[in-house]
C-alpha positions as CSV (number, residue, x, y, z in Angstrom):
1,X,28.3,-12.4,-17.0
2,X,29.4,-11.5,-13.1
3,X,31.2,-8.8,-14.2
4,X,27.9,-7.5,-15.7
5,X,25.8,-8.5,-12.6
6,X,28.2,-6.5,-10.3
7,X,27.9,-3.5,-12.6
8,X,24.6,-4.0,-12.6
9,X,24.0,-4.0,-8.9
10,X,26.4,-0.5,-8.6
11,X,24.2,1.5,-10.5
12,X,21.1,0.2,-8.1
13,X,21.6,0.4,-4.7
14,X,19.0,-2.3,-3.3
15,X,17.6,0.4,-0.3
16,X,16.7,2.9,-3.7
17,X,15.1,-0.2,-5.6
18,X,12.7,-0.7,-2.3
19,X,12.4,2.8,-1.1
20,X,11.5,3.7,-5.2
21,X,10.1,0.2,-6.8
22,X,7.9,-1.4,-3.2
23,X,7.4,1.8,-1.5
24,X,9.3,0.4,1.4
25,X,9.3,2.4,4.2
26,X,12.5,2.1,6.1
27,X,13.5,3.3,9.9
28,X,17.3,3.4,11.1
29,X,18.0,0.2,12.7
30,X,20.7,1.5,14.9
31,X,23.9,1.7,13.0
32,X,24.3,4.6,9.8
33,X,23.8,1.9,7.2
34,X,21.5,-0.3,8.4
35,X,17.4,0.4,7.9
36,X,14.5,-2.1,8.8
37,X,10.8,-1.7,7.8
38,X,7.8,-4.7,7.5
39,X,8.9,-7.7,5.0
40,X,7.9,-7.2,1.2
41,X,8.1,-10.8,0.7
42,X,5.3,-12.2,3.3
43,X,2.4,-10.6,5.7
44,X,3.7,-9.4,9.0
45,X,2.6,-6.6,11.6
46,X,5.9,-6.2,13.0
47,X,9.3,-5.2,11.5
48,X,11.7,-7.7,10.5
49,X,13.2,-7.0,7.2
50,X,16.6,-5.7,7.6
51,X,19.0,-3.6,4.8
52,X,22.5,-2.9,5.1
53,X,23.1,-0.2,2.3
54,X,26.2,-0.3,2.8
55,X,26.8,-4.4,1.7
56,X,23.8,-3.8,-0.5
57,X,22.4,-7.1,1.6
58,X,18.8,-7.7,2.8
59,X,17.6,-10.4,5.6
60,X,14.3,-11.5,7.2
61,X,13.9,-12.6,10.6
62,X,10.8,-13.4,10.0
63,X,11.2,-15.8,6.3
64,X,14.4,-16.2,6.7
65,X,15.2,-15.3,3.2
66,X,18.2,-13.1,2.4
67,X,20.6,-11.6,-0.3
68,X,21.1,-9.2,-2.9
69,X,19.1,-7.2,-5.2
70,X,19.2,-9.9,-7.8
71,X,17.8,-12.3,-5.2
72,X,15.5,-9.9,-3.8
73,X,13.6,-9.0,-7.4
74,X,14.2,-13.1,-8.1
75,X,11.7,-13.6,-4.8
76,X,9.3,-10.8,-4.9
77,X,9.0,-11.4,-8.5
78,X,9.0,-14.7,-8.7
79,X,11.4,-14.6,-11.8
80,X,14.3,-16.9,-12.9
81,X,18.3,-15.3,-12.8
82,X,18.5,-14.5,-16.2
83,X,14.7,-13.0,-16.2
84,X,15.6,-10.6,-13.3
85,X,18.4,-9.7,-14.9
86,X,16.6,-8.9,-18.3
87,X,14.0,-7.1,-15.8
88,X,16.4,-4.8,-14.0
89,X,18.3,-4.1,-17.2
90,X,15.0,-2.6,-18.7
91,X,14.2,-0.5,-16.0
92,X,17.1,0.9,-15.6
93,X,17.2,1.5,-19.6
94,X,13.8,3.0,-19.5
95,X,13.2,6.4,-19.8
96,X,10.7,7.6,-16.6
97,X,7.4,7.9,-17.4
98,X,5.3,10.9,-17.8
99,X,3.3,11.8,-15.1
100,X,0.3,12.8,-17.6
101,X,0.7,9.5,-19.3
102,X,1.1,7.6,-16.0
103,X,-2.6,9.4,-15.1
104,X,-4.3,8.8,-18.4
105,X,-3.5,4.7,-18.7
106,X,-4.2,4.2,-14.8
107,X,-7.7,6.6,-15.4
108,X,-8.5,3.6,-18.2
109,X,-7.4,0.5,-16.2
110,X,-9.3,1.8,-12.9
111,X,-12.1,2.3,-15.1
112,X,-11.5,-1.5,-17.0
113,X,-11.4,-3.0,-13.6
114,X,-14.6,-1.1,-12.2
115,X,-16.3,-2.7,-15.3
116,X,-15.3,-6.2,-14.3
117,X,-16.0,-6.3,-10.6
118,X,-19.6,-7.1,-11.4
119,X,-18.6,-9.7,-13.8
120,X,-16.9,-11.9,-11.3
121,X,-19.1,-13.6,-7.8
122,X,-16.0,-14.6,-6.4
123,X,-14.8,-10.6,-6.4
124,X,-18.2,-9.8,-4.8
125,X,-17.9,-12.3,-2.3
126,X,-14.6,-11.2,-1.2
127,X,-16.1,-7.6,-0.8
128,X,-19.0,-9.2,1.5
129,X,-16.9,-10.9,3.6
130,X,-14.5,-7.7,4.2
131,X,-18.0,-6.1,5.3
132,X,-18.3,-4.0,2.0
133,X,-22.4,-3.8,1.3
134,X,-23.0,-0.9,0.2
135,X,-22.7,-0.4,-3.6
136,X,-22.7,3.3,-3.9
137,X,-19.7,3.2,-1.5
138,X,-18.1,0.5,-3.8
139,X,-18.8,2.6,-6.7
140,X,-17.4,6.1,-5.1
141,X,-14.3,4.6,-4.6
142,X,-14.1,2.9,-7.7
143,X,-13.5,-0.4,-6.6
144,X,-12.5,-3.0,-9.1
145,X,-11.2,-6.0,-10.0
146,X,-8.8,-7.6,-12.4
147,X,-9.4,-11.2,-13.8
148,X,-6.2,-11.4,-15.9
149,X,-6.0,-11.9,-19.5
150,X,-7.3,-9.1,-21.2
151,X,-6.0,-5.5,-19.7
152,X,-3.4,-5.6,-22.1
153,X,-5.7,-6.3,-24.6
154,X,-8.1,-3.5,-23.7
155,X,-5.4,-1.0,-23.2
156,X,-3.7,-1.4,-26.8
157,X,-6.8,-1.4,-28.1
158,X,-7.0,2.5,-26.9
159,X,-3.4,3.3,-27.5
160,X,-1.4,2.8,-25.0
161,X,1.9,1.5,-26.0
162,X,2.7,-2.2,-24.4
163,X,6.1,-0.5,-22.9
164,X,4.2,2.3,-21.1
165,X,2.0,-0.4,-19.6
166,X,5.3,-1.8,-18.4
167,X,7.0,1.2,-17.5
168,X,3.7,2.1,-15.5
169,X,4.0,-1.5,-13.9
170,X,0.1,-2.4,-14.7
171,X,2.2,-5.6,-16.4
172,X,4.6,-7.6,-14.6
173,X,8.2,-8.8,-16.9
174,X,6.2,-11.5,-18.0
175,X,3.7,-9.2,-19.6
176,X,1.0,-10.0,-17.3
177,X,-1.6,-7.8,-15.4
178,X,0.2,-7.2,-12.5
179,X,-2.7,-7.4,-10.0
180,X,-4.2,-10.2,-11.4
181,X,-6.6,-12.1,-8.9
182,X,-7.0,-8.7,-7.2
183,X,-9.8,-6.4,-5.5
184,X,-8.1,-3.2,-7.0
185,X,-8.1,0.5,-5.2
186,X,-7.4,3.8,-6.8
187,X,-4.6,5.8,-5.0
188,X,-5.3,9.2,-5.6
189,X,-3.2,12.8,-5.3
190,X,-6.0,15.6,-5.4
191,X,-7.6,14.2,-8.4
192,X,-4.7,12.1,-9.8
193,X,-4.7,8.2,-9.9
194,X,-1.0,8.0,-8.7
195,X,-1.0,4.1,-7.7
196,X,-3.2,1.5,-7.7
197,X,-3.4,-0.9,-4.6
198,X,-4.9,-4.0,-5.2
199,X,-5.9,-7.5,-2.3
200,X,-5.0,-10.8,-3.7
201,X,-8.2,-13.0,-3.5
202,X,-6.3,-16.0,-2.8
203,X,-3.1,-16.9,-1.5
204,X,-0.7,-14.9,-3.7
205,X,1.1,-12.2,-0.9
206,X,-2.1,-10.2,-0.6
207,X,-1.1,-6.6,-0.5
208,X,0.2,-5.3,-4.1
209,X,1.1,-1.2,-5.3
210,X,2.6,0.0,-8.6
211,X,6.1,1.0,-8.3
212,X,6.7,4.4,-7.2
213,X,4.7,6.8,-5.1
214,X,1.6,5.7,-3.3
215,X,0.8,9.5,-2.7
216,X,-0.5,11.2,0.1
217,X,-3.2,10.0,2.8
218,X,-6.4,8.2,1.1
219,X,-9.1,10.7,0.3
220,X,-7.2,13.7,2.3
221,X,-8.7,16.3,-0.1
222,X,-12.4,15.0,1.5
223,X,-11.2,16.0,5.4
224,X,-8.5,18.3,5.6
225,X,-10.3,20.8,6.7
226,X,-11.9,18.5,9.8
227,X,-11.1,19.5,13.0
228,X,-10.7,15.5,13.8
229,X,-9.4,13.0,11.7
230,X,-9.4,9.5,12.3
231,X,-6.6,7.8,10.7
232,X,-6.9,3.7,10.1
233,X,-3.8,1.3,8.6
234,X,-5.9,-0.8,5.9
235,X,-8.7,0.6,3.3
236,X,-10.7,-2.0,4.4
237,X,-10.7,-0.3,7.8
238,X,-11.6,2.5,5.7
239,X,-14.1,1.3,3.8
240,X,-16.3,-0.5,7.0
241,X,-15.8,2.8,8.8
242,X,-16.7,5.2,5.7
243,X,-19.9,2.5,5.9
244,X,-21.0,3.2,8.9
245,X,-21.0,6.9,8.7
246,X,-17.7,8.2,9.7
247,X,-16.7,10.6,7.3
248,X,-13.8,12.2,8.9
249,X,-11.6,9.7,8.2
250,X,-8.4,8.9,6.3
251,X,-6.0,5.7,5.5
252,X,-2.4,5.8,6.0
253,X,-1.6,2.6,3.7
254,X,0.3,1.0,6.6
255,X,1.1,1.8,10.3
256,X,4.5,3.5,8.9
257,X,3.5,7.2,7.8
258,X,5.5,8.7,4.9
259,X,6.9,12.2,5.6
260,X,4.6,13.7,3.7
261,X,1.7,12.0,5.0
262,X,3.3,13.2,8.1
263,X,3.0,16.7,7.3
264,X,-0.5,15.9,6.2
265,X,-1.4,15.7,9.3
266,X,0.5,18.4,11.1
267,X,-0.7,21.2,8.1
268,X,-3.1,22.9,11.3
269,X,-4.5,22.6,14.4
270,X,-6.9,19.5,14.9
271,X,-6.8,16.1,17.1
272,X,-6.3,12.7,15.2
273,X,-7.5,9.6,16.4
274,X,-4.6,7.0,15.5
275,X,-7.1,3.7,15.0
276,X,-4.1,1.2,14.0
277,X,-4.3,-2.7,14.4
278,X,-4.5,-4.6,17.6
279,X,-1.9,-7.1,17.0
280,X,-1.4,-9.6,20.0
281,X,2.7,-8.8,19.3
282,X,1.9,-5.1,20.5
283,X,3.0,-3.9,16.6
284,X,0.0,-1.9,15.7
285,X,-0.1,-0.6,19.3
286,X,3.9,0.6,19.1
287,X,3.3,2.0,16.2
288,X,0.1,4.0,16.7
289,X,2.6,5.4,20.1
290,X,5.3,6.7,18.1
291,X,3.3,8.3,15.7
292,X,1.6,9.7,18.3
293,X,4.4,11.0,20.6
294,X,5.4,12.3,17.3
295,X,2.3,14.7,16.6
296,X,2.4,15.8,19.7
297,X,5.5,17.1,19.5
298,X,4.5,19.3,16.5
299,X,1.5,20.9,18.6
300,X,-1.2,18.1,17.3
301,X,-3.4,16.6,19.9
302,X,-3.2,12.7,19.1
303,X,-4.9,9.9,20.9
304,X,-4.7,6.0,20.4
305,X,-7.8,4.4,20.1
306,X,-7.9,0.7,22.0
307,X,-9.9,-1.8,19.9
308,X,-10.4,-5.0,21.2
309,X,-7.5,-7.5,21.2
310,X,-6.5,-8.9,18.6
311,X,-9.2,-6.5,16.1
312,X,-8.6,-3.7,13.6
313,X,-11.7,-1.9,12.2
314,X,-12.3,-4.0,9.8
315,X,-13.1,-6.9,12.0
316,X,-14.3,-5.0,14.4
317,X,-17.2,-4.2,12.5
318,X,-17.2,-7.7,10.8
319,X,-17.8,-9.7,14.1
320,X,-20.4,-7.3,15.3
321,X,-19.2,-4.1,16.2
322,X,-21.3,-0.8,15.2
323,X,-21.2,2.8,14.9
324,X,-22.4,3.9,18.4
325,X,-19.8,1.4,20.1
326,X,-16.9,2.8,17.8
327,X,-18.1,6.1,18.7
328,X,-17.5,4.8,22.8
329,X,-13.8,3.7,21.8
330,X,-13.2,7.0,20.1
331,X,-14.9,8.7,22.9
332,X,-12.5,6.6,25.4
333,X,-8.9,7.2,23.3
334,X,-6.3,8.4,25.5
335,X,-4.2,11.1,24.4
């Protein structure tokens, strides 16, 4: 058995299982081998999950958990040894999936979950107290949500083998709807579902993506020919702005841009208005700086906008805020 498990860890480097399997988003931390990004394994706004690839080791200063692959998976999965074993085993037996097949049983489950949302108060009650009203903007964006219990159901019923919906990672090792209990987004590449993000209603961690890509930034197709784009961290930043009449506007998915969402943005001339969290620890605020400093040095004009402490747009809008006094902070960004 341990001379399997150390086999098995050599074929999978932990930093490829979280750059590949969480979409973890890593910065050099200093030294050639270590990386740190935001925790996988709780909410936090600023960096403290560290990687040495080298020792194939994790740490949090933040939870305080630590260890290997095998622990990591154990932790973010919430499986047993030997189930995380079985789990890795059978991803790294299975053959990659087919980007058409990948499209066609995430088309179906975005469309199951759209069909449930109205079936469940508790969904729509989370959606009005995130400041989402207005149905034809729920419905454009193909909000849903998934109860648990019967999307594997549904999607045999059509077809799809039980493994793809594995493989695709709509079910979690235990054969379960992965985002169960969740207010589900499509993640879409032109007009691809890629990944699917999905807001625990309760206390489960609350931010949840398939394996794999999360593609490009949200809805880029609708302003990449603005002349100014504002960019937001959360889609429920998005979805309060998109409310109240700002159309030229795009989500990042996080305050830590992917390099191609980098190049997104730098793909012509235009001035982006970096609208990221303002955390009382100054994370949002760091981040939204570099990014920034960044653009600027590829020719983009950039400015921060300054919410009020301890706001992002969401709540913002939530505790009051409206269209023309956004339109003041957007006015006042500094470049």
């Amino acid at each position: 058995m341990g001379e399997d498990v150390q086999k098995l860890k050599q074929r999978w480097p932990l930093l490829d299982y979280l750059q590949h399997q969480q979409n973890w988003v890593a910065q050099p931390a200093g030294y050639d081998s270590e990386f740190v990004g935001l925790c996988p394994l709780h909410e936090e706004t600023r960096p403290s999950f560290y990687v040495n690839a080298h020792k194939n080791l994790f740490y949090c200063h933040g939870c305080g958990q630590g260890g290997d692959l095998i622990r990591f998976v154990e932790l973010s999965r919430h499986l047993s040894f030997r189930e995380t074993l079985s789990y890795l085993e059978q991803q790294q037996s299975a053959p990659p999936v087919n980007a058409v097949d990948s499209a066609a049983v995430l088309e179906e489950a975005v469309e199951f979950y759209q069909k449930q949302l109205d079936c469940y108060p508790e969904a729509l009650r989370y959606l009005e107290q995130r400041g989402l009203h207005d149905v034809a903007l729920r419905q454009e964006l193909r909000i849903g949500y998934a109860p648990g219990g019967c999307l594997r159901r549904h999607l045999t019923a059509l077809g799809f083998p039980p493994d793809l919906l594995s493989r695709v990672g709509l079910l979690n090792p235990l054969g379960r709807d992965t985002f169960y209990a969740r207010v589900v987004f499509p993640c879409c590449q032109g007009d691809r579902i890629v990944n699917l993000y999905g807001r625990s209603l309760g206390d489960a961690f609350p931010h949840r993506f398939l394996p794999g890509p999360k593609g490009g930034l949200y809805a880029w197709h609708q302003v990449q020919a603005c002349p100014e784009v504002i960019v937001v961290e959360g889609l429920f930043d998005y979805v309060v702005l998109r409310q109240a009449g700002f159309h030229h506007l795009t989500c990042a998915l996080g305050n830590h841009l992917s390099a191609y969402q980098f190049r997104q943005l730098c793909d012509r001339p235009r001035t982006v208005y970096l609208t990221f969290d303002f955390d009382a620890n100054g994370s949002g605020q760091e981040a939204s700086q570099r990014l920034a400093n960044r653009l600027r040095a590829r020719g983009i004009d950039s400015r921060c906008v300054l919410l009020p402490d301890g706001h992002d747009p969401n709540s913002f809008f939530i505790h009051g805020g409206d269209a023309q006094q956004f339109h003041s902070l957007l006015e006042a960004a500094q470049p």
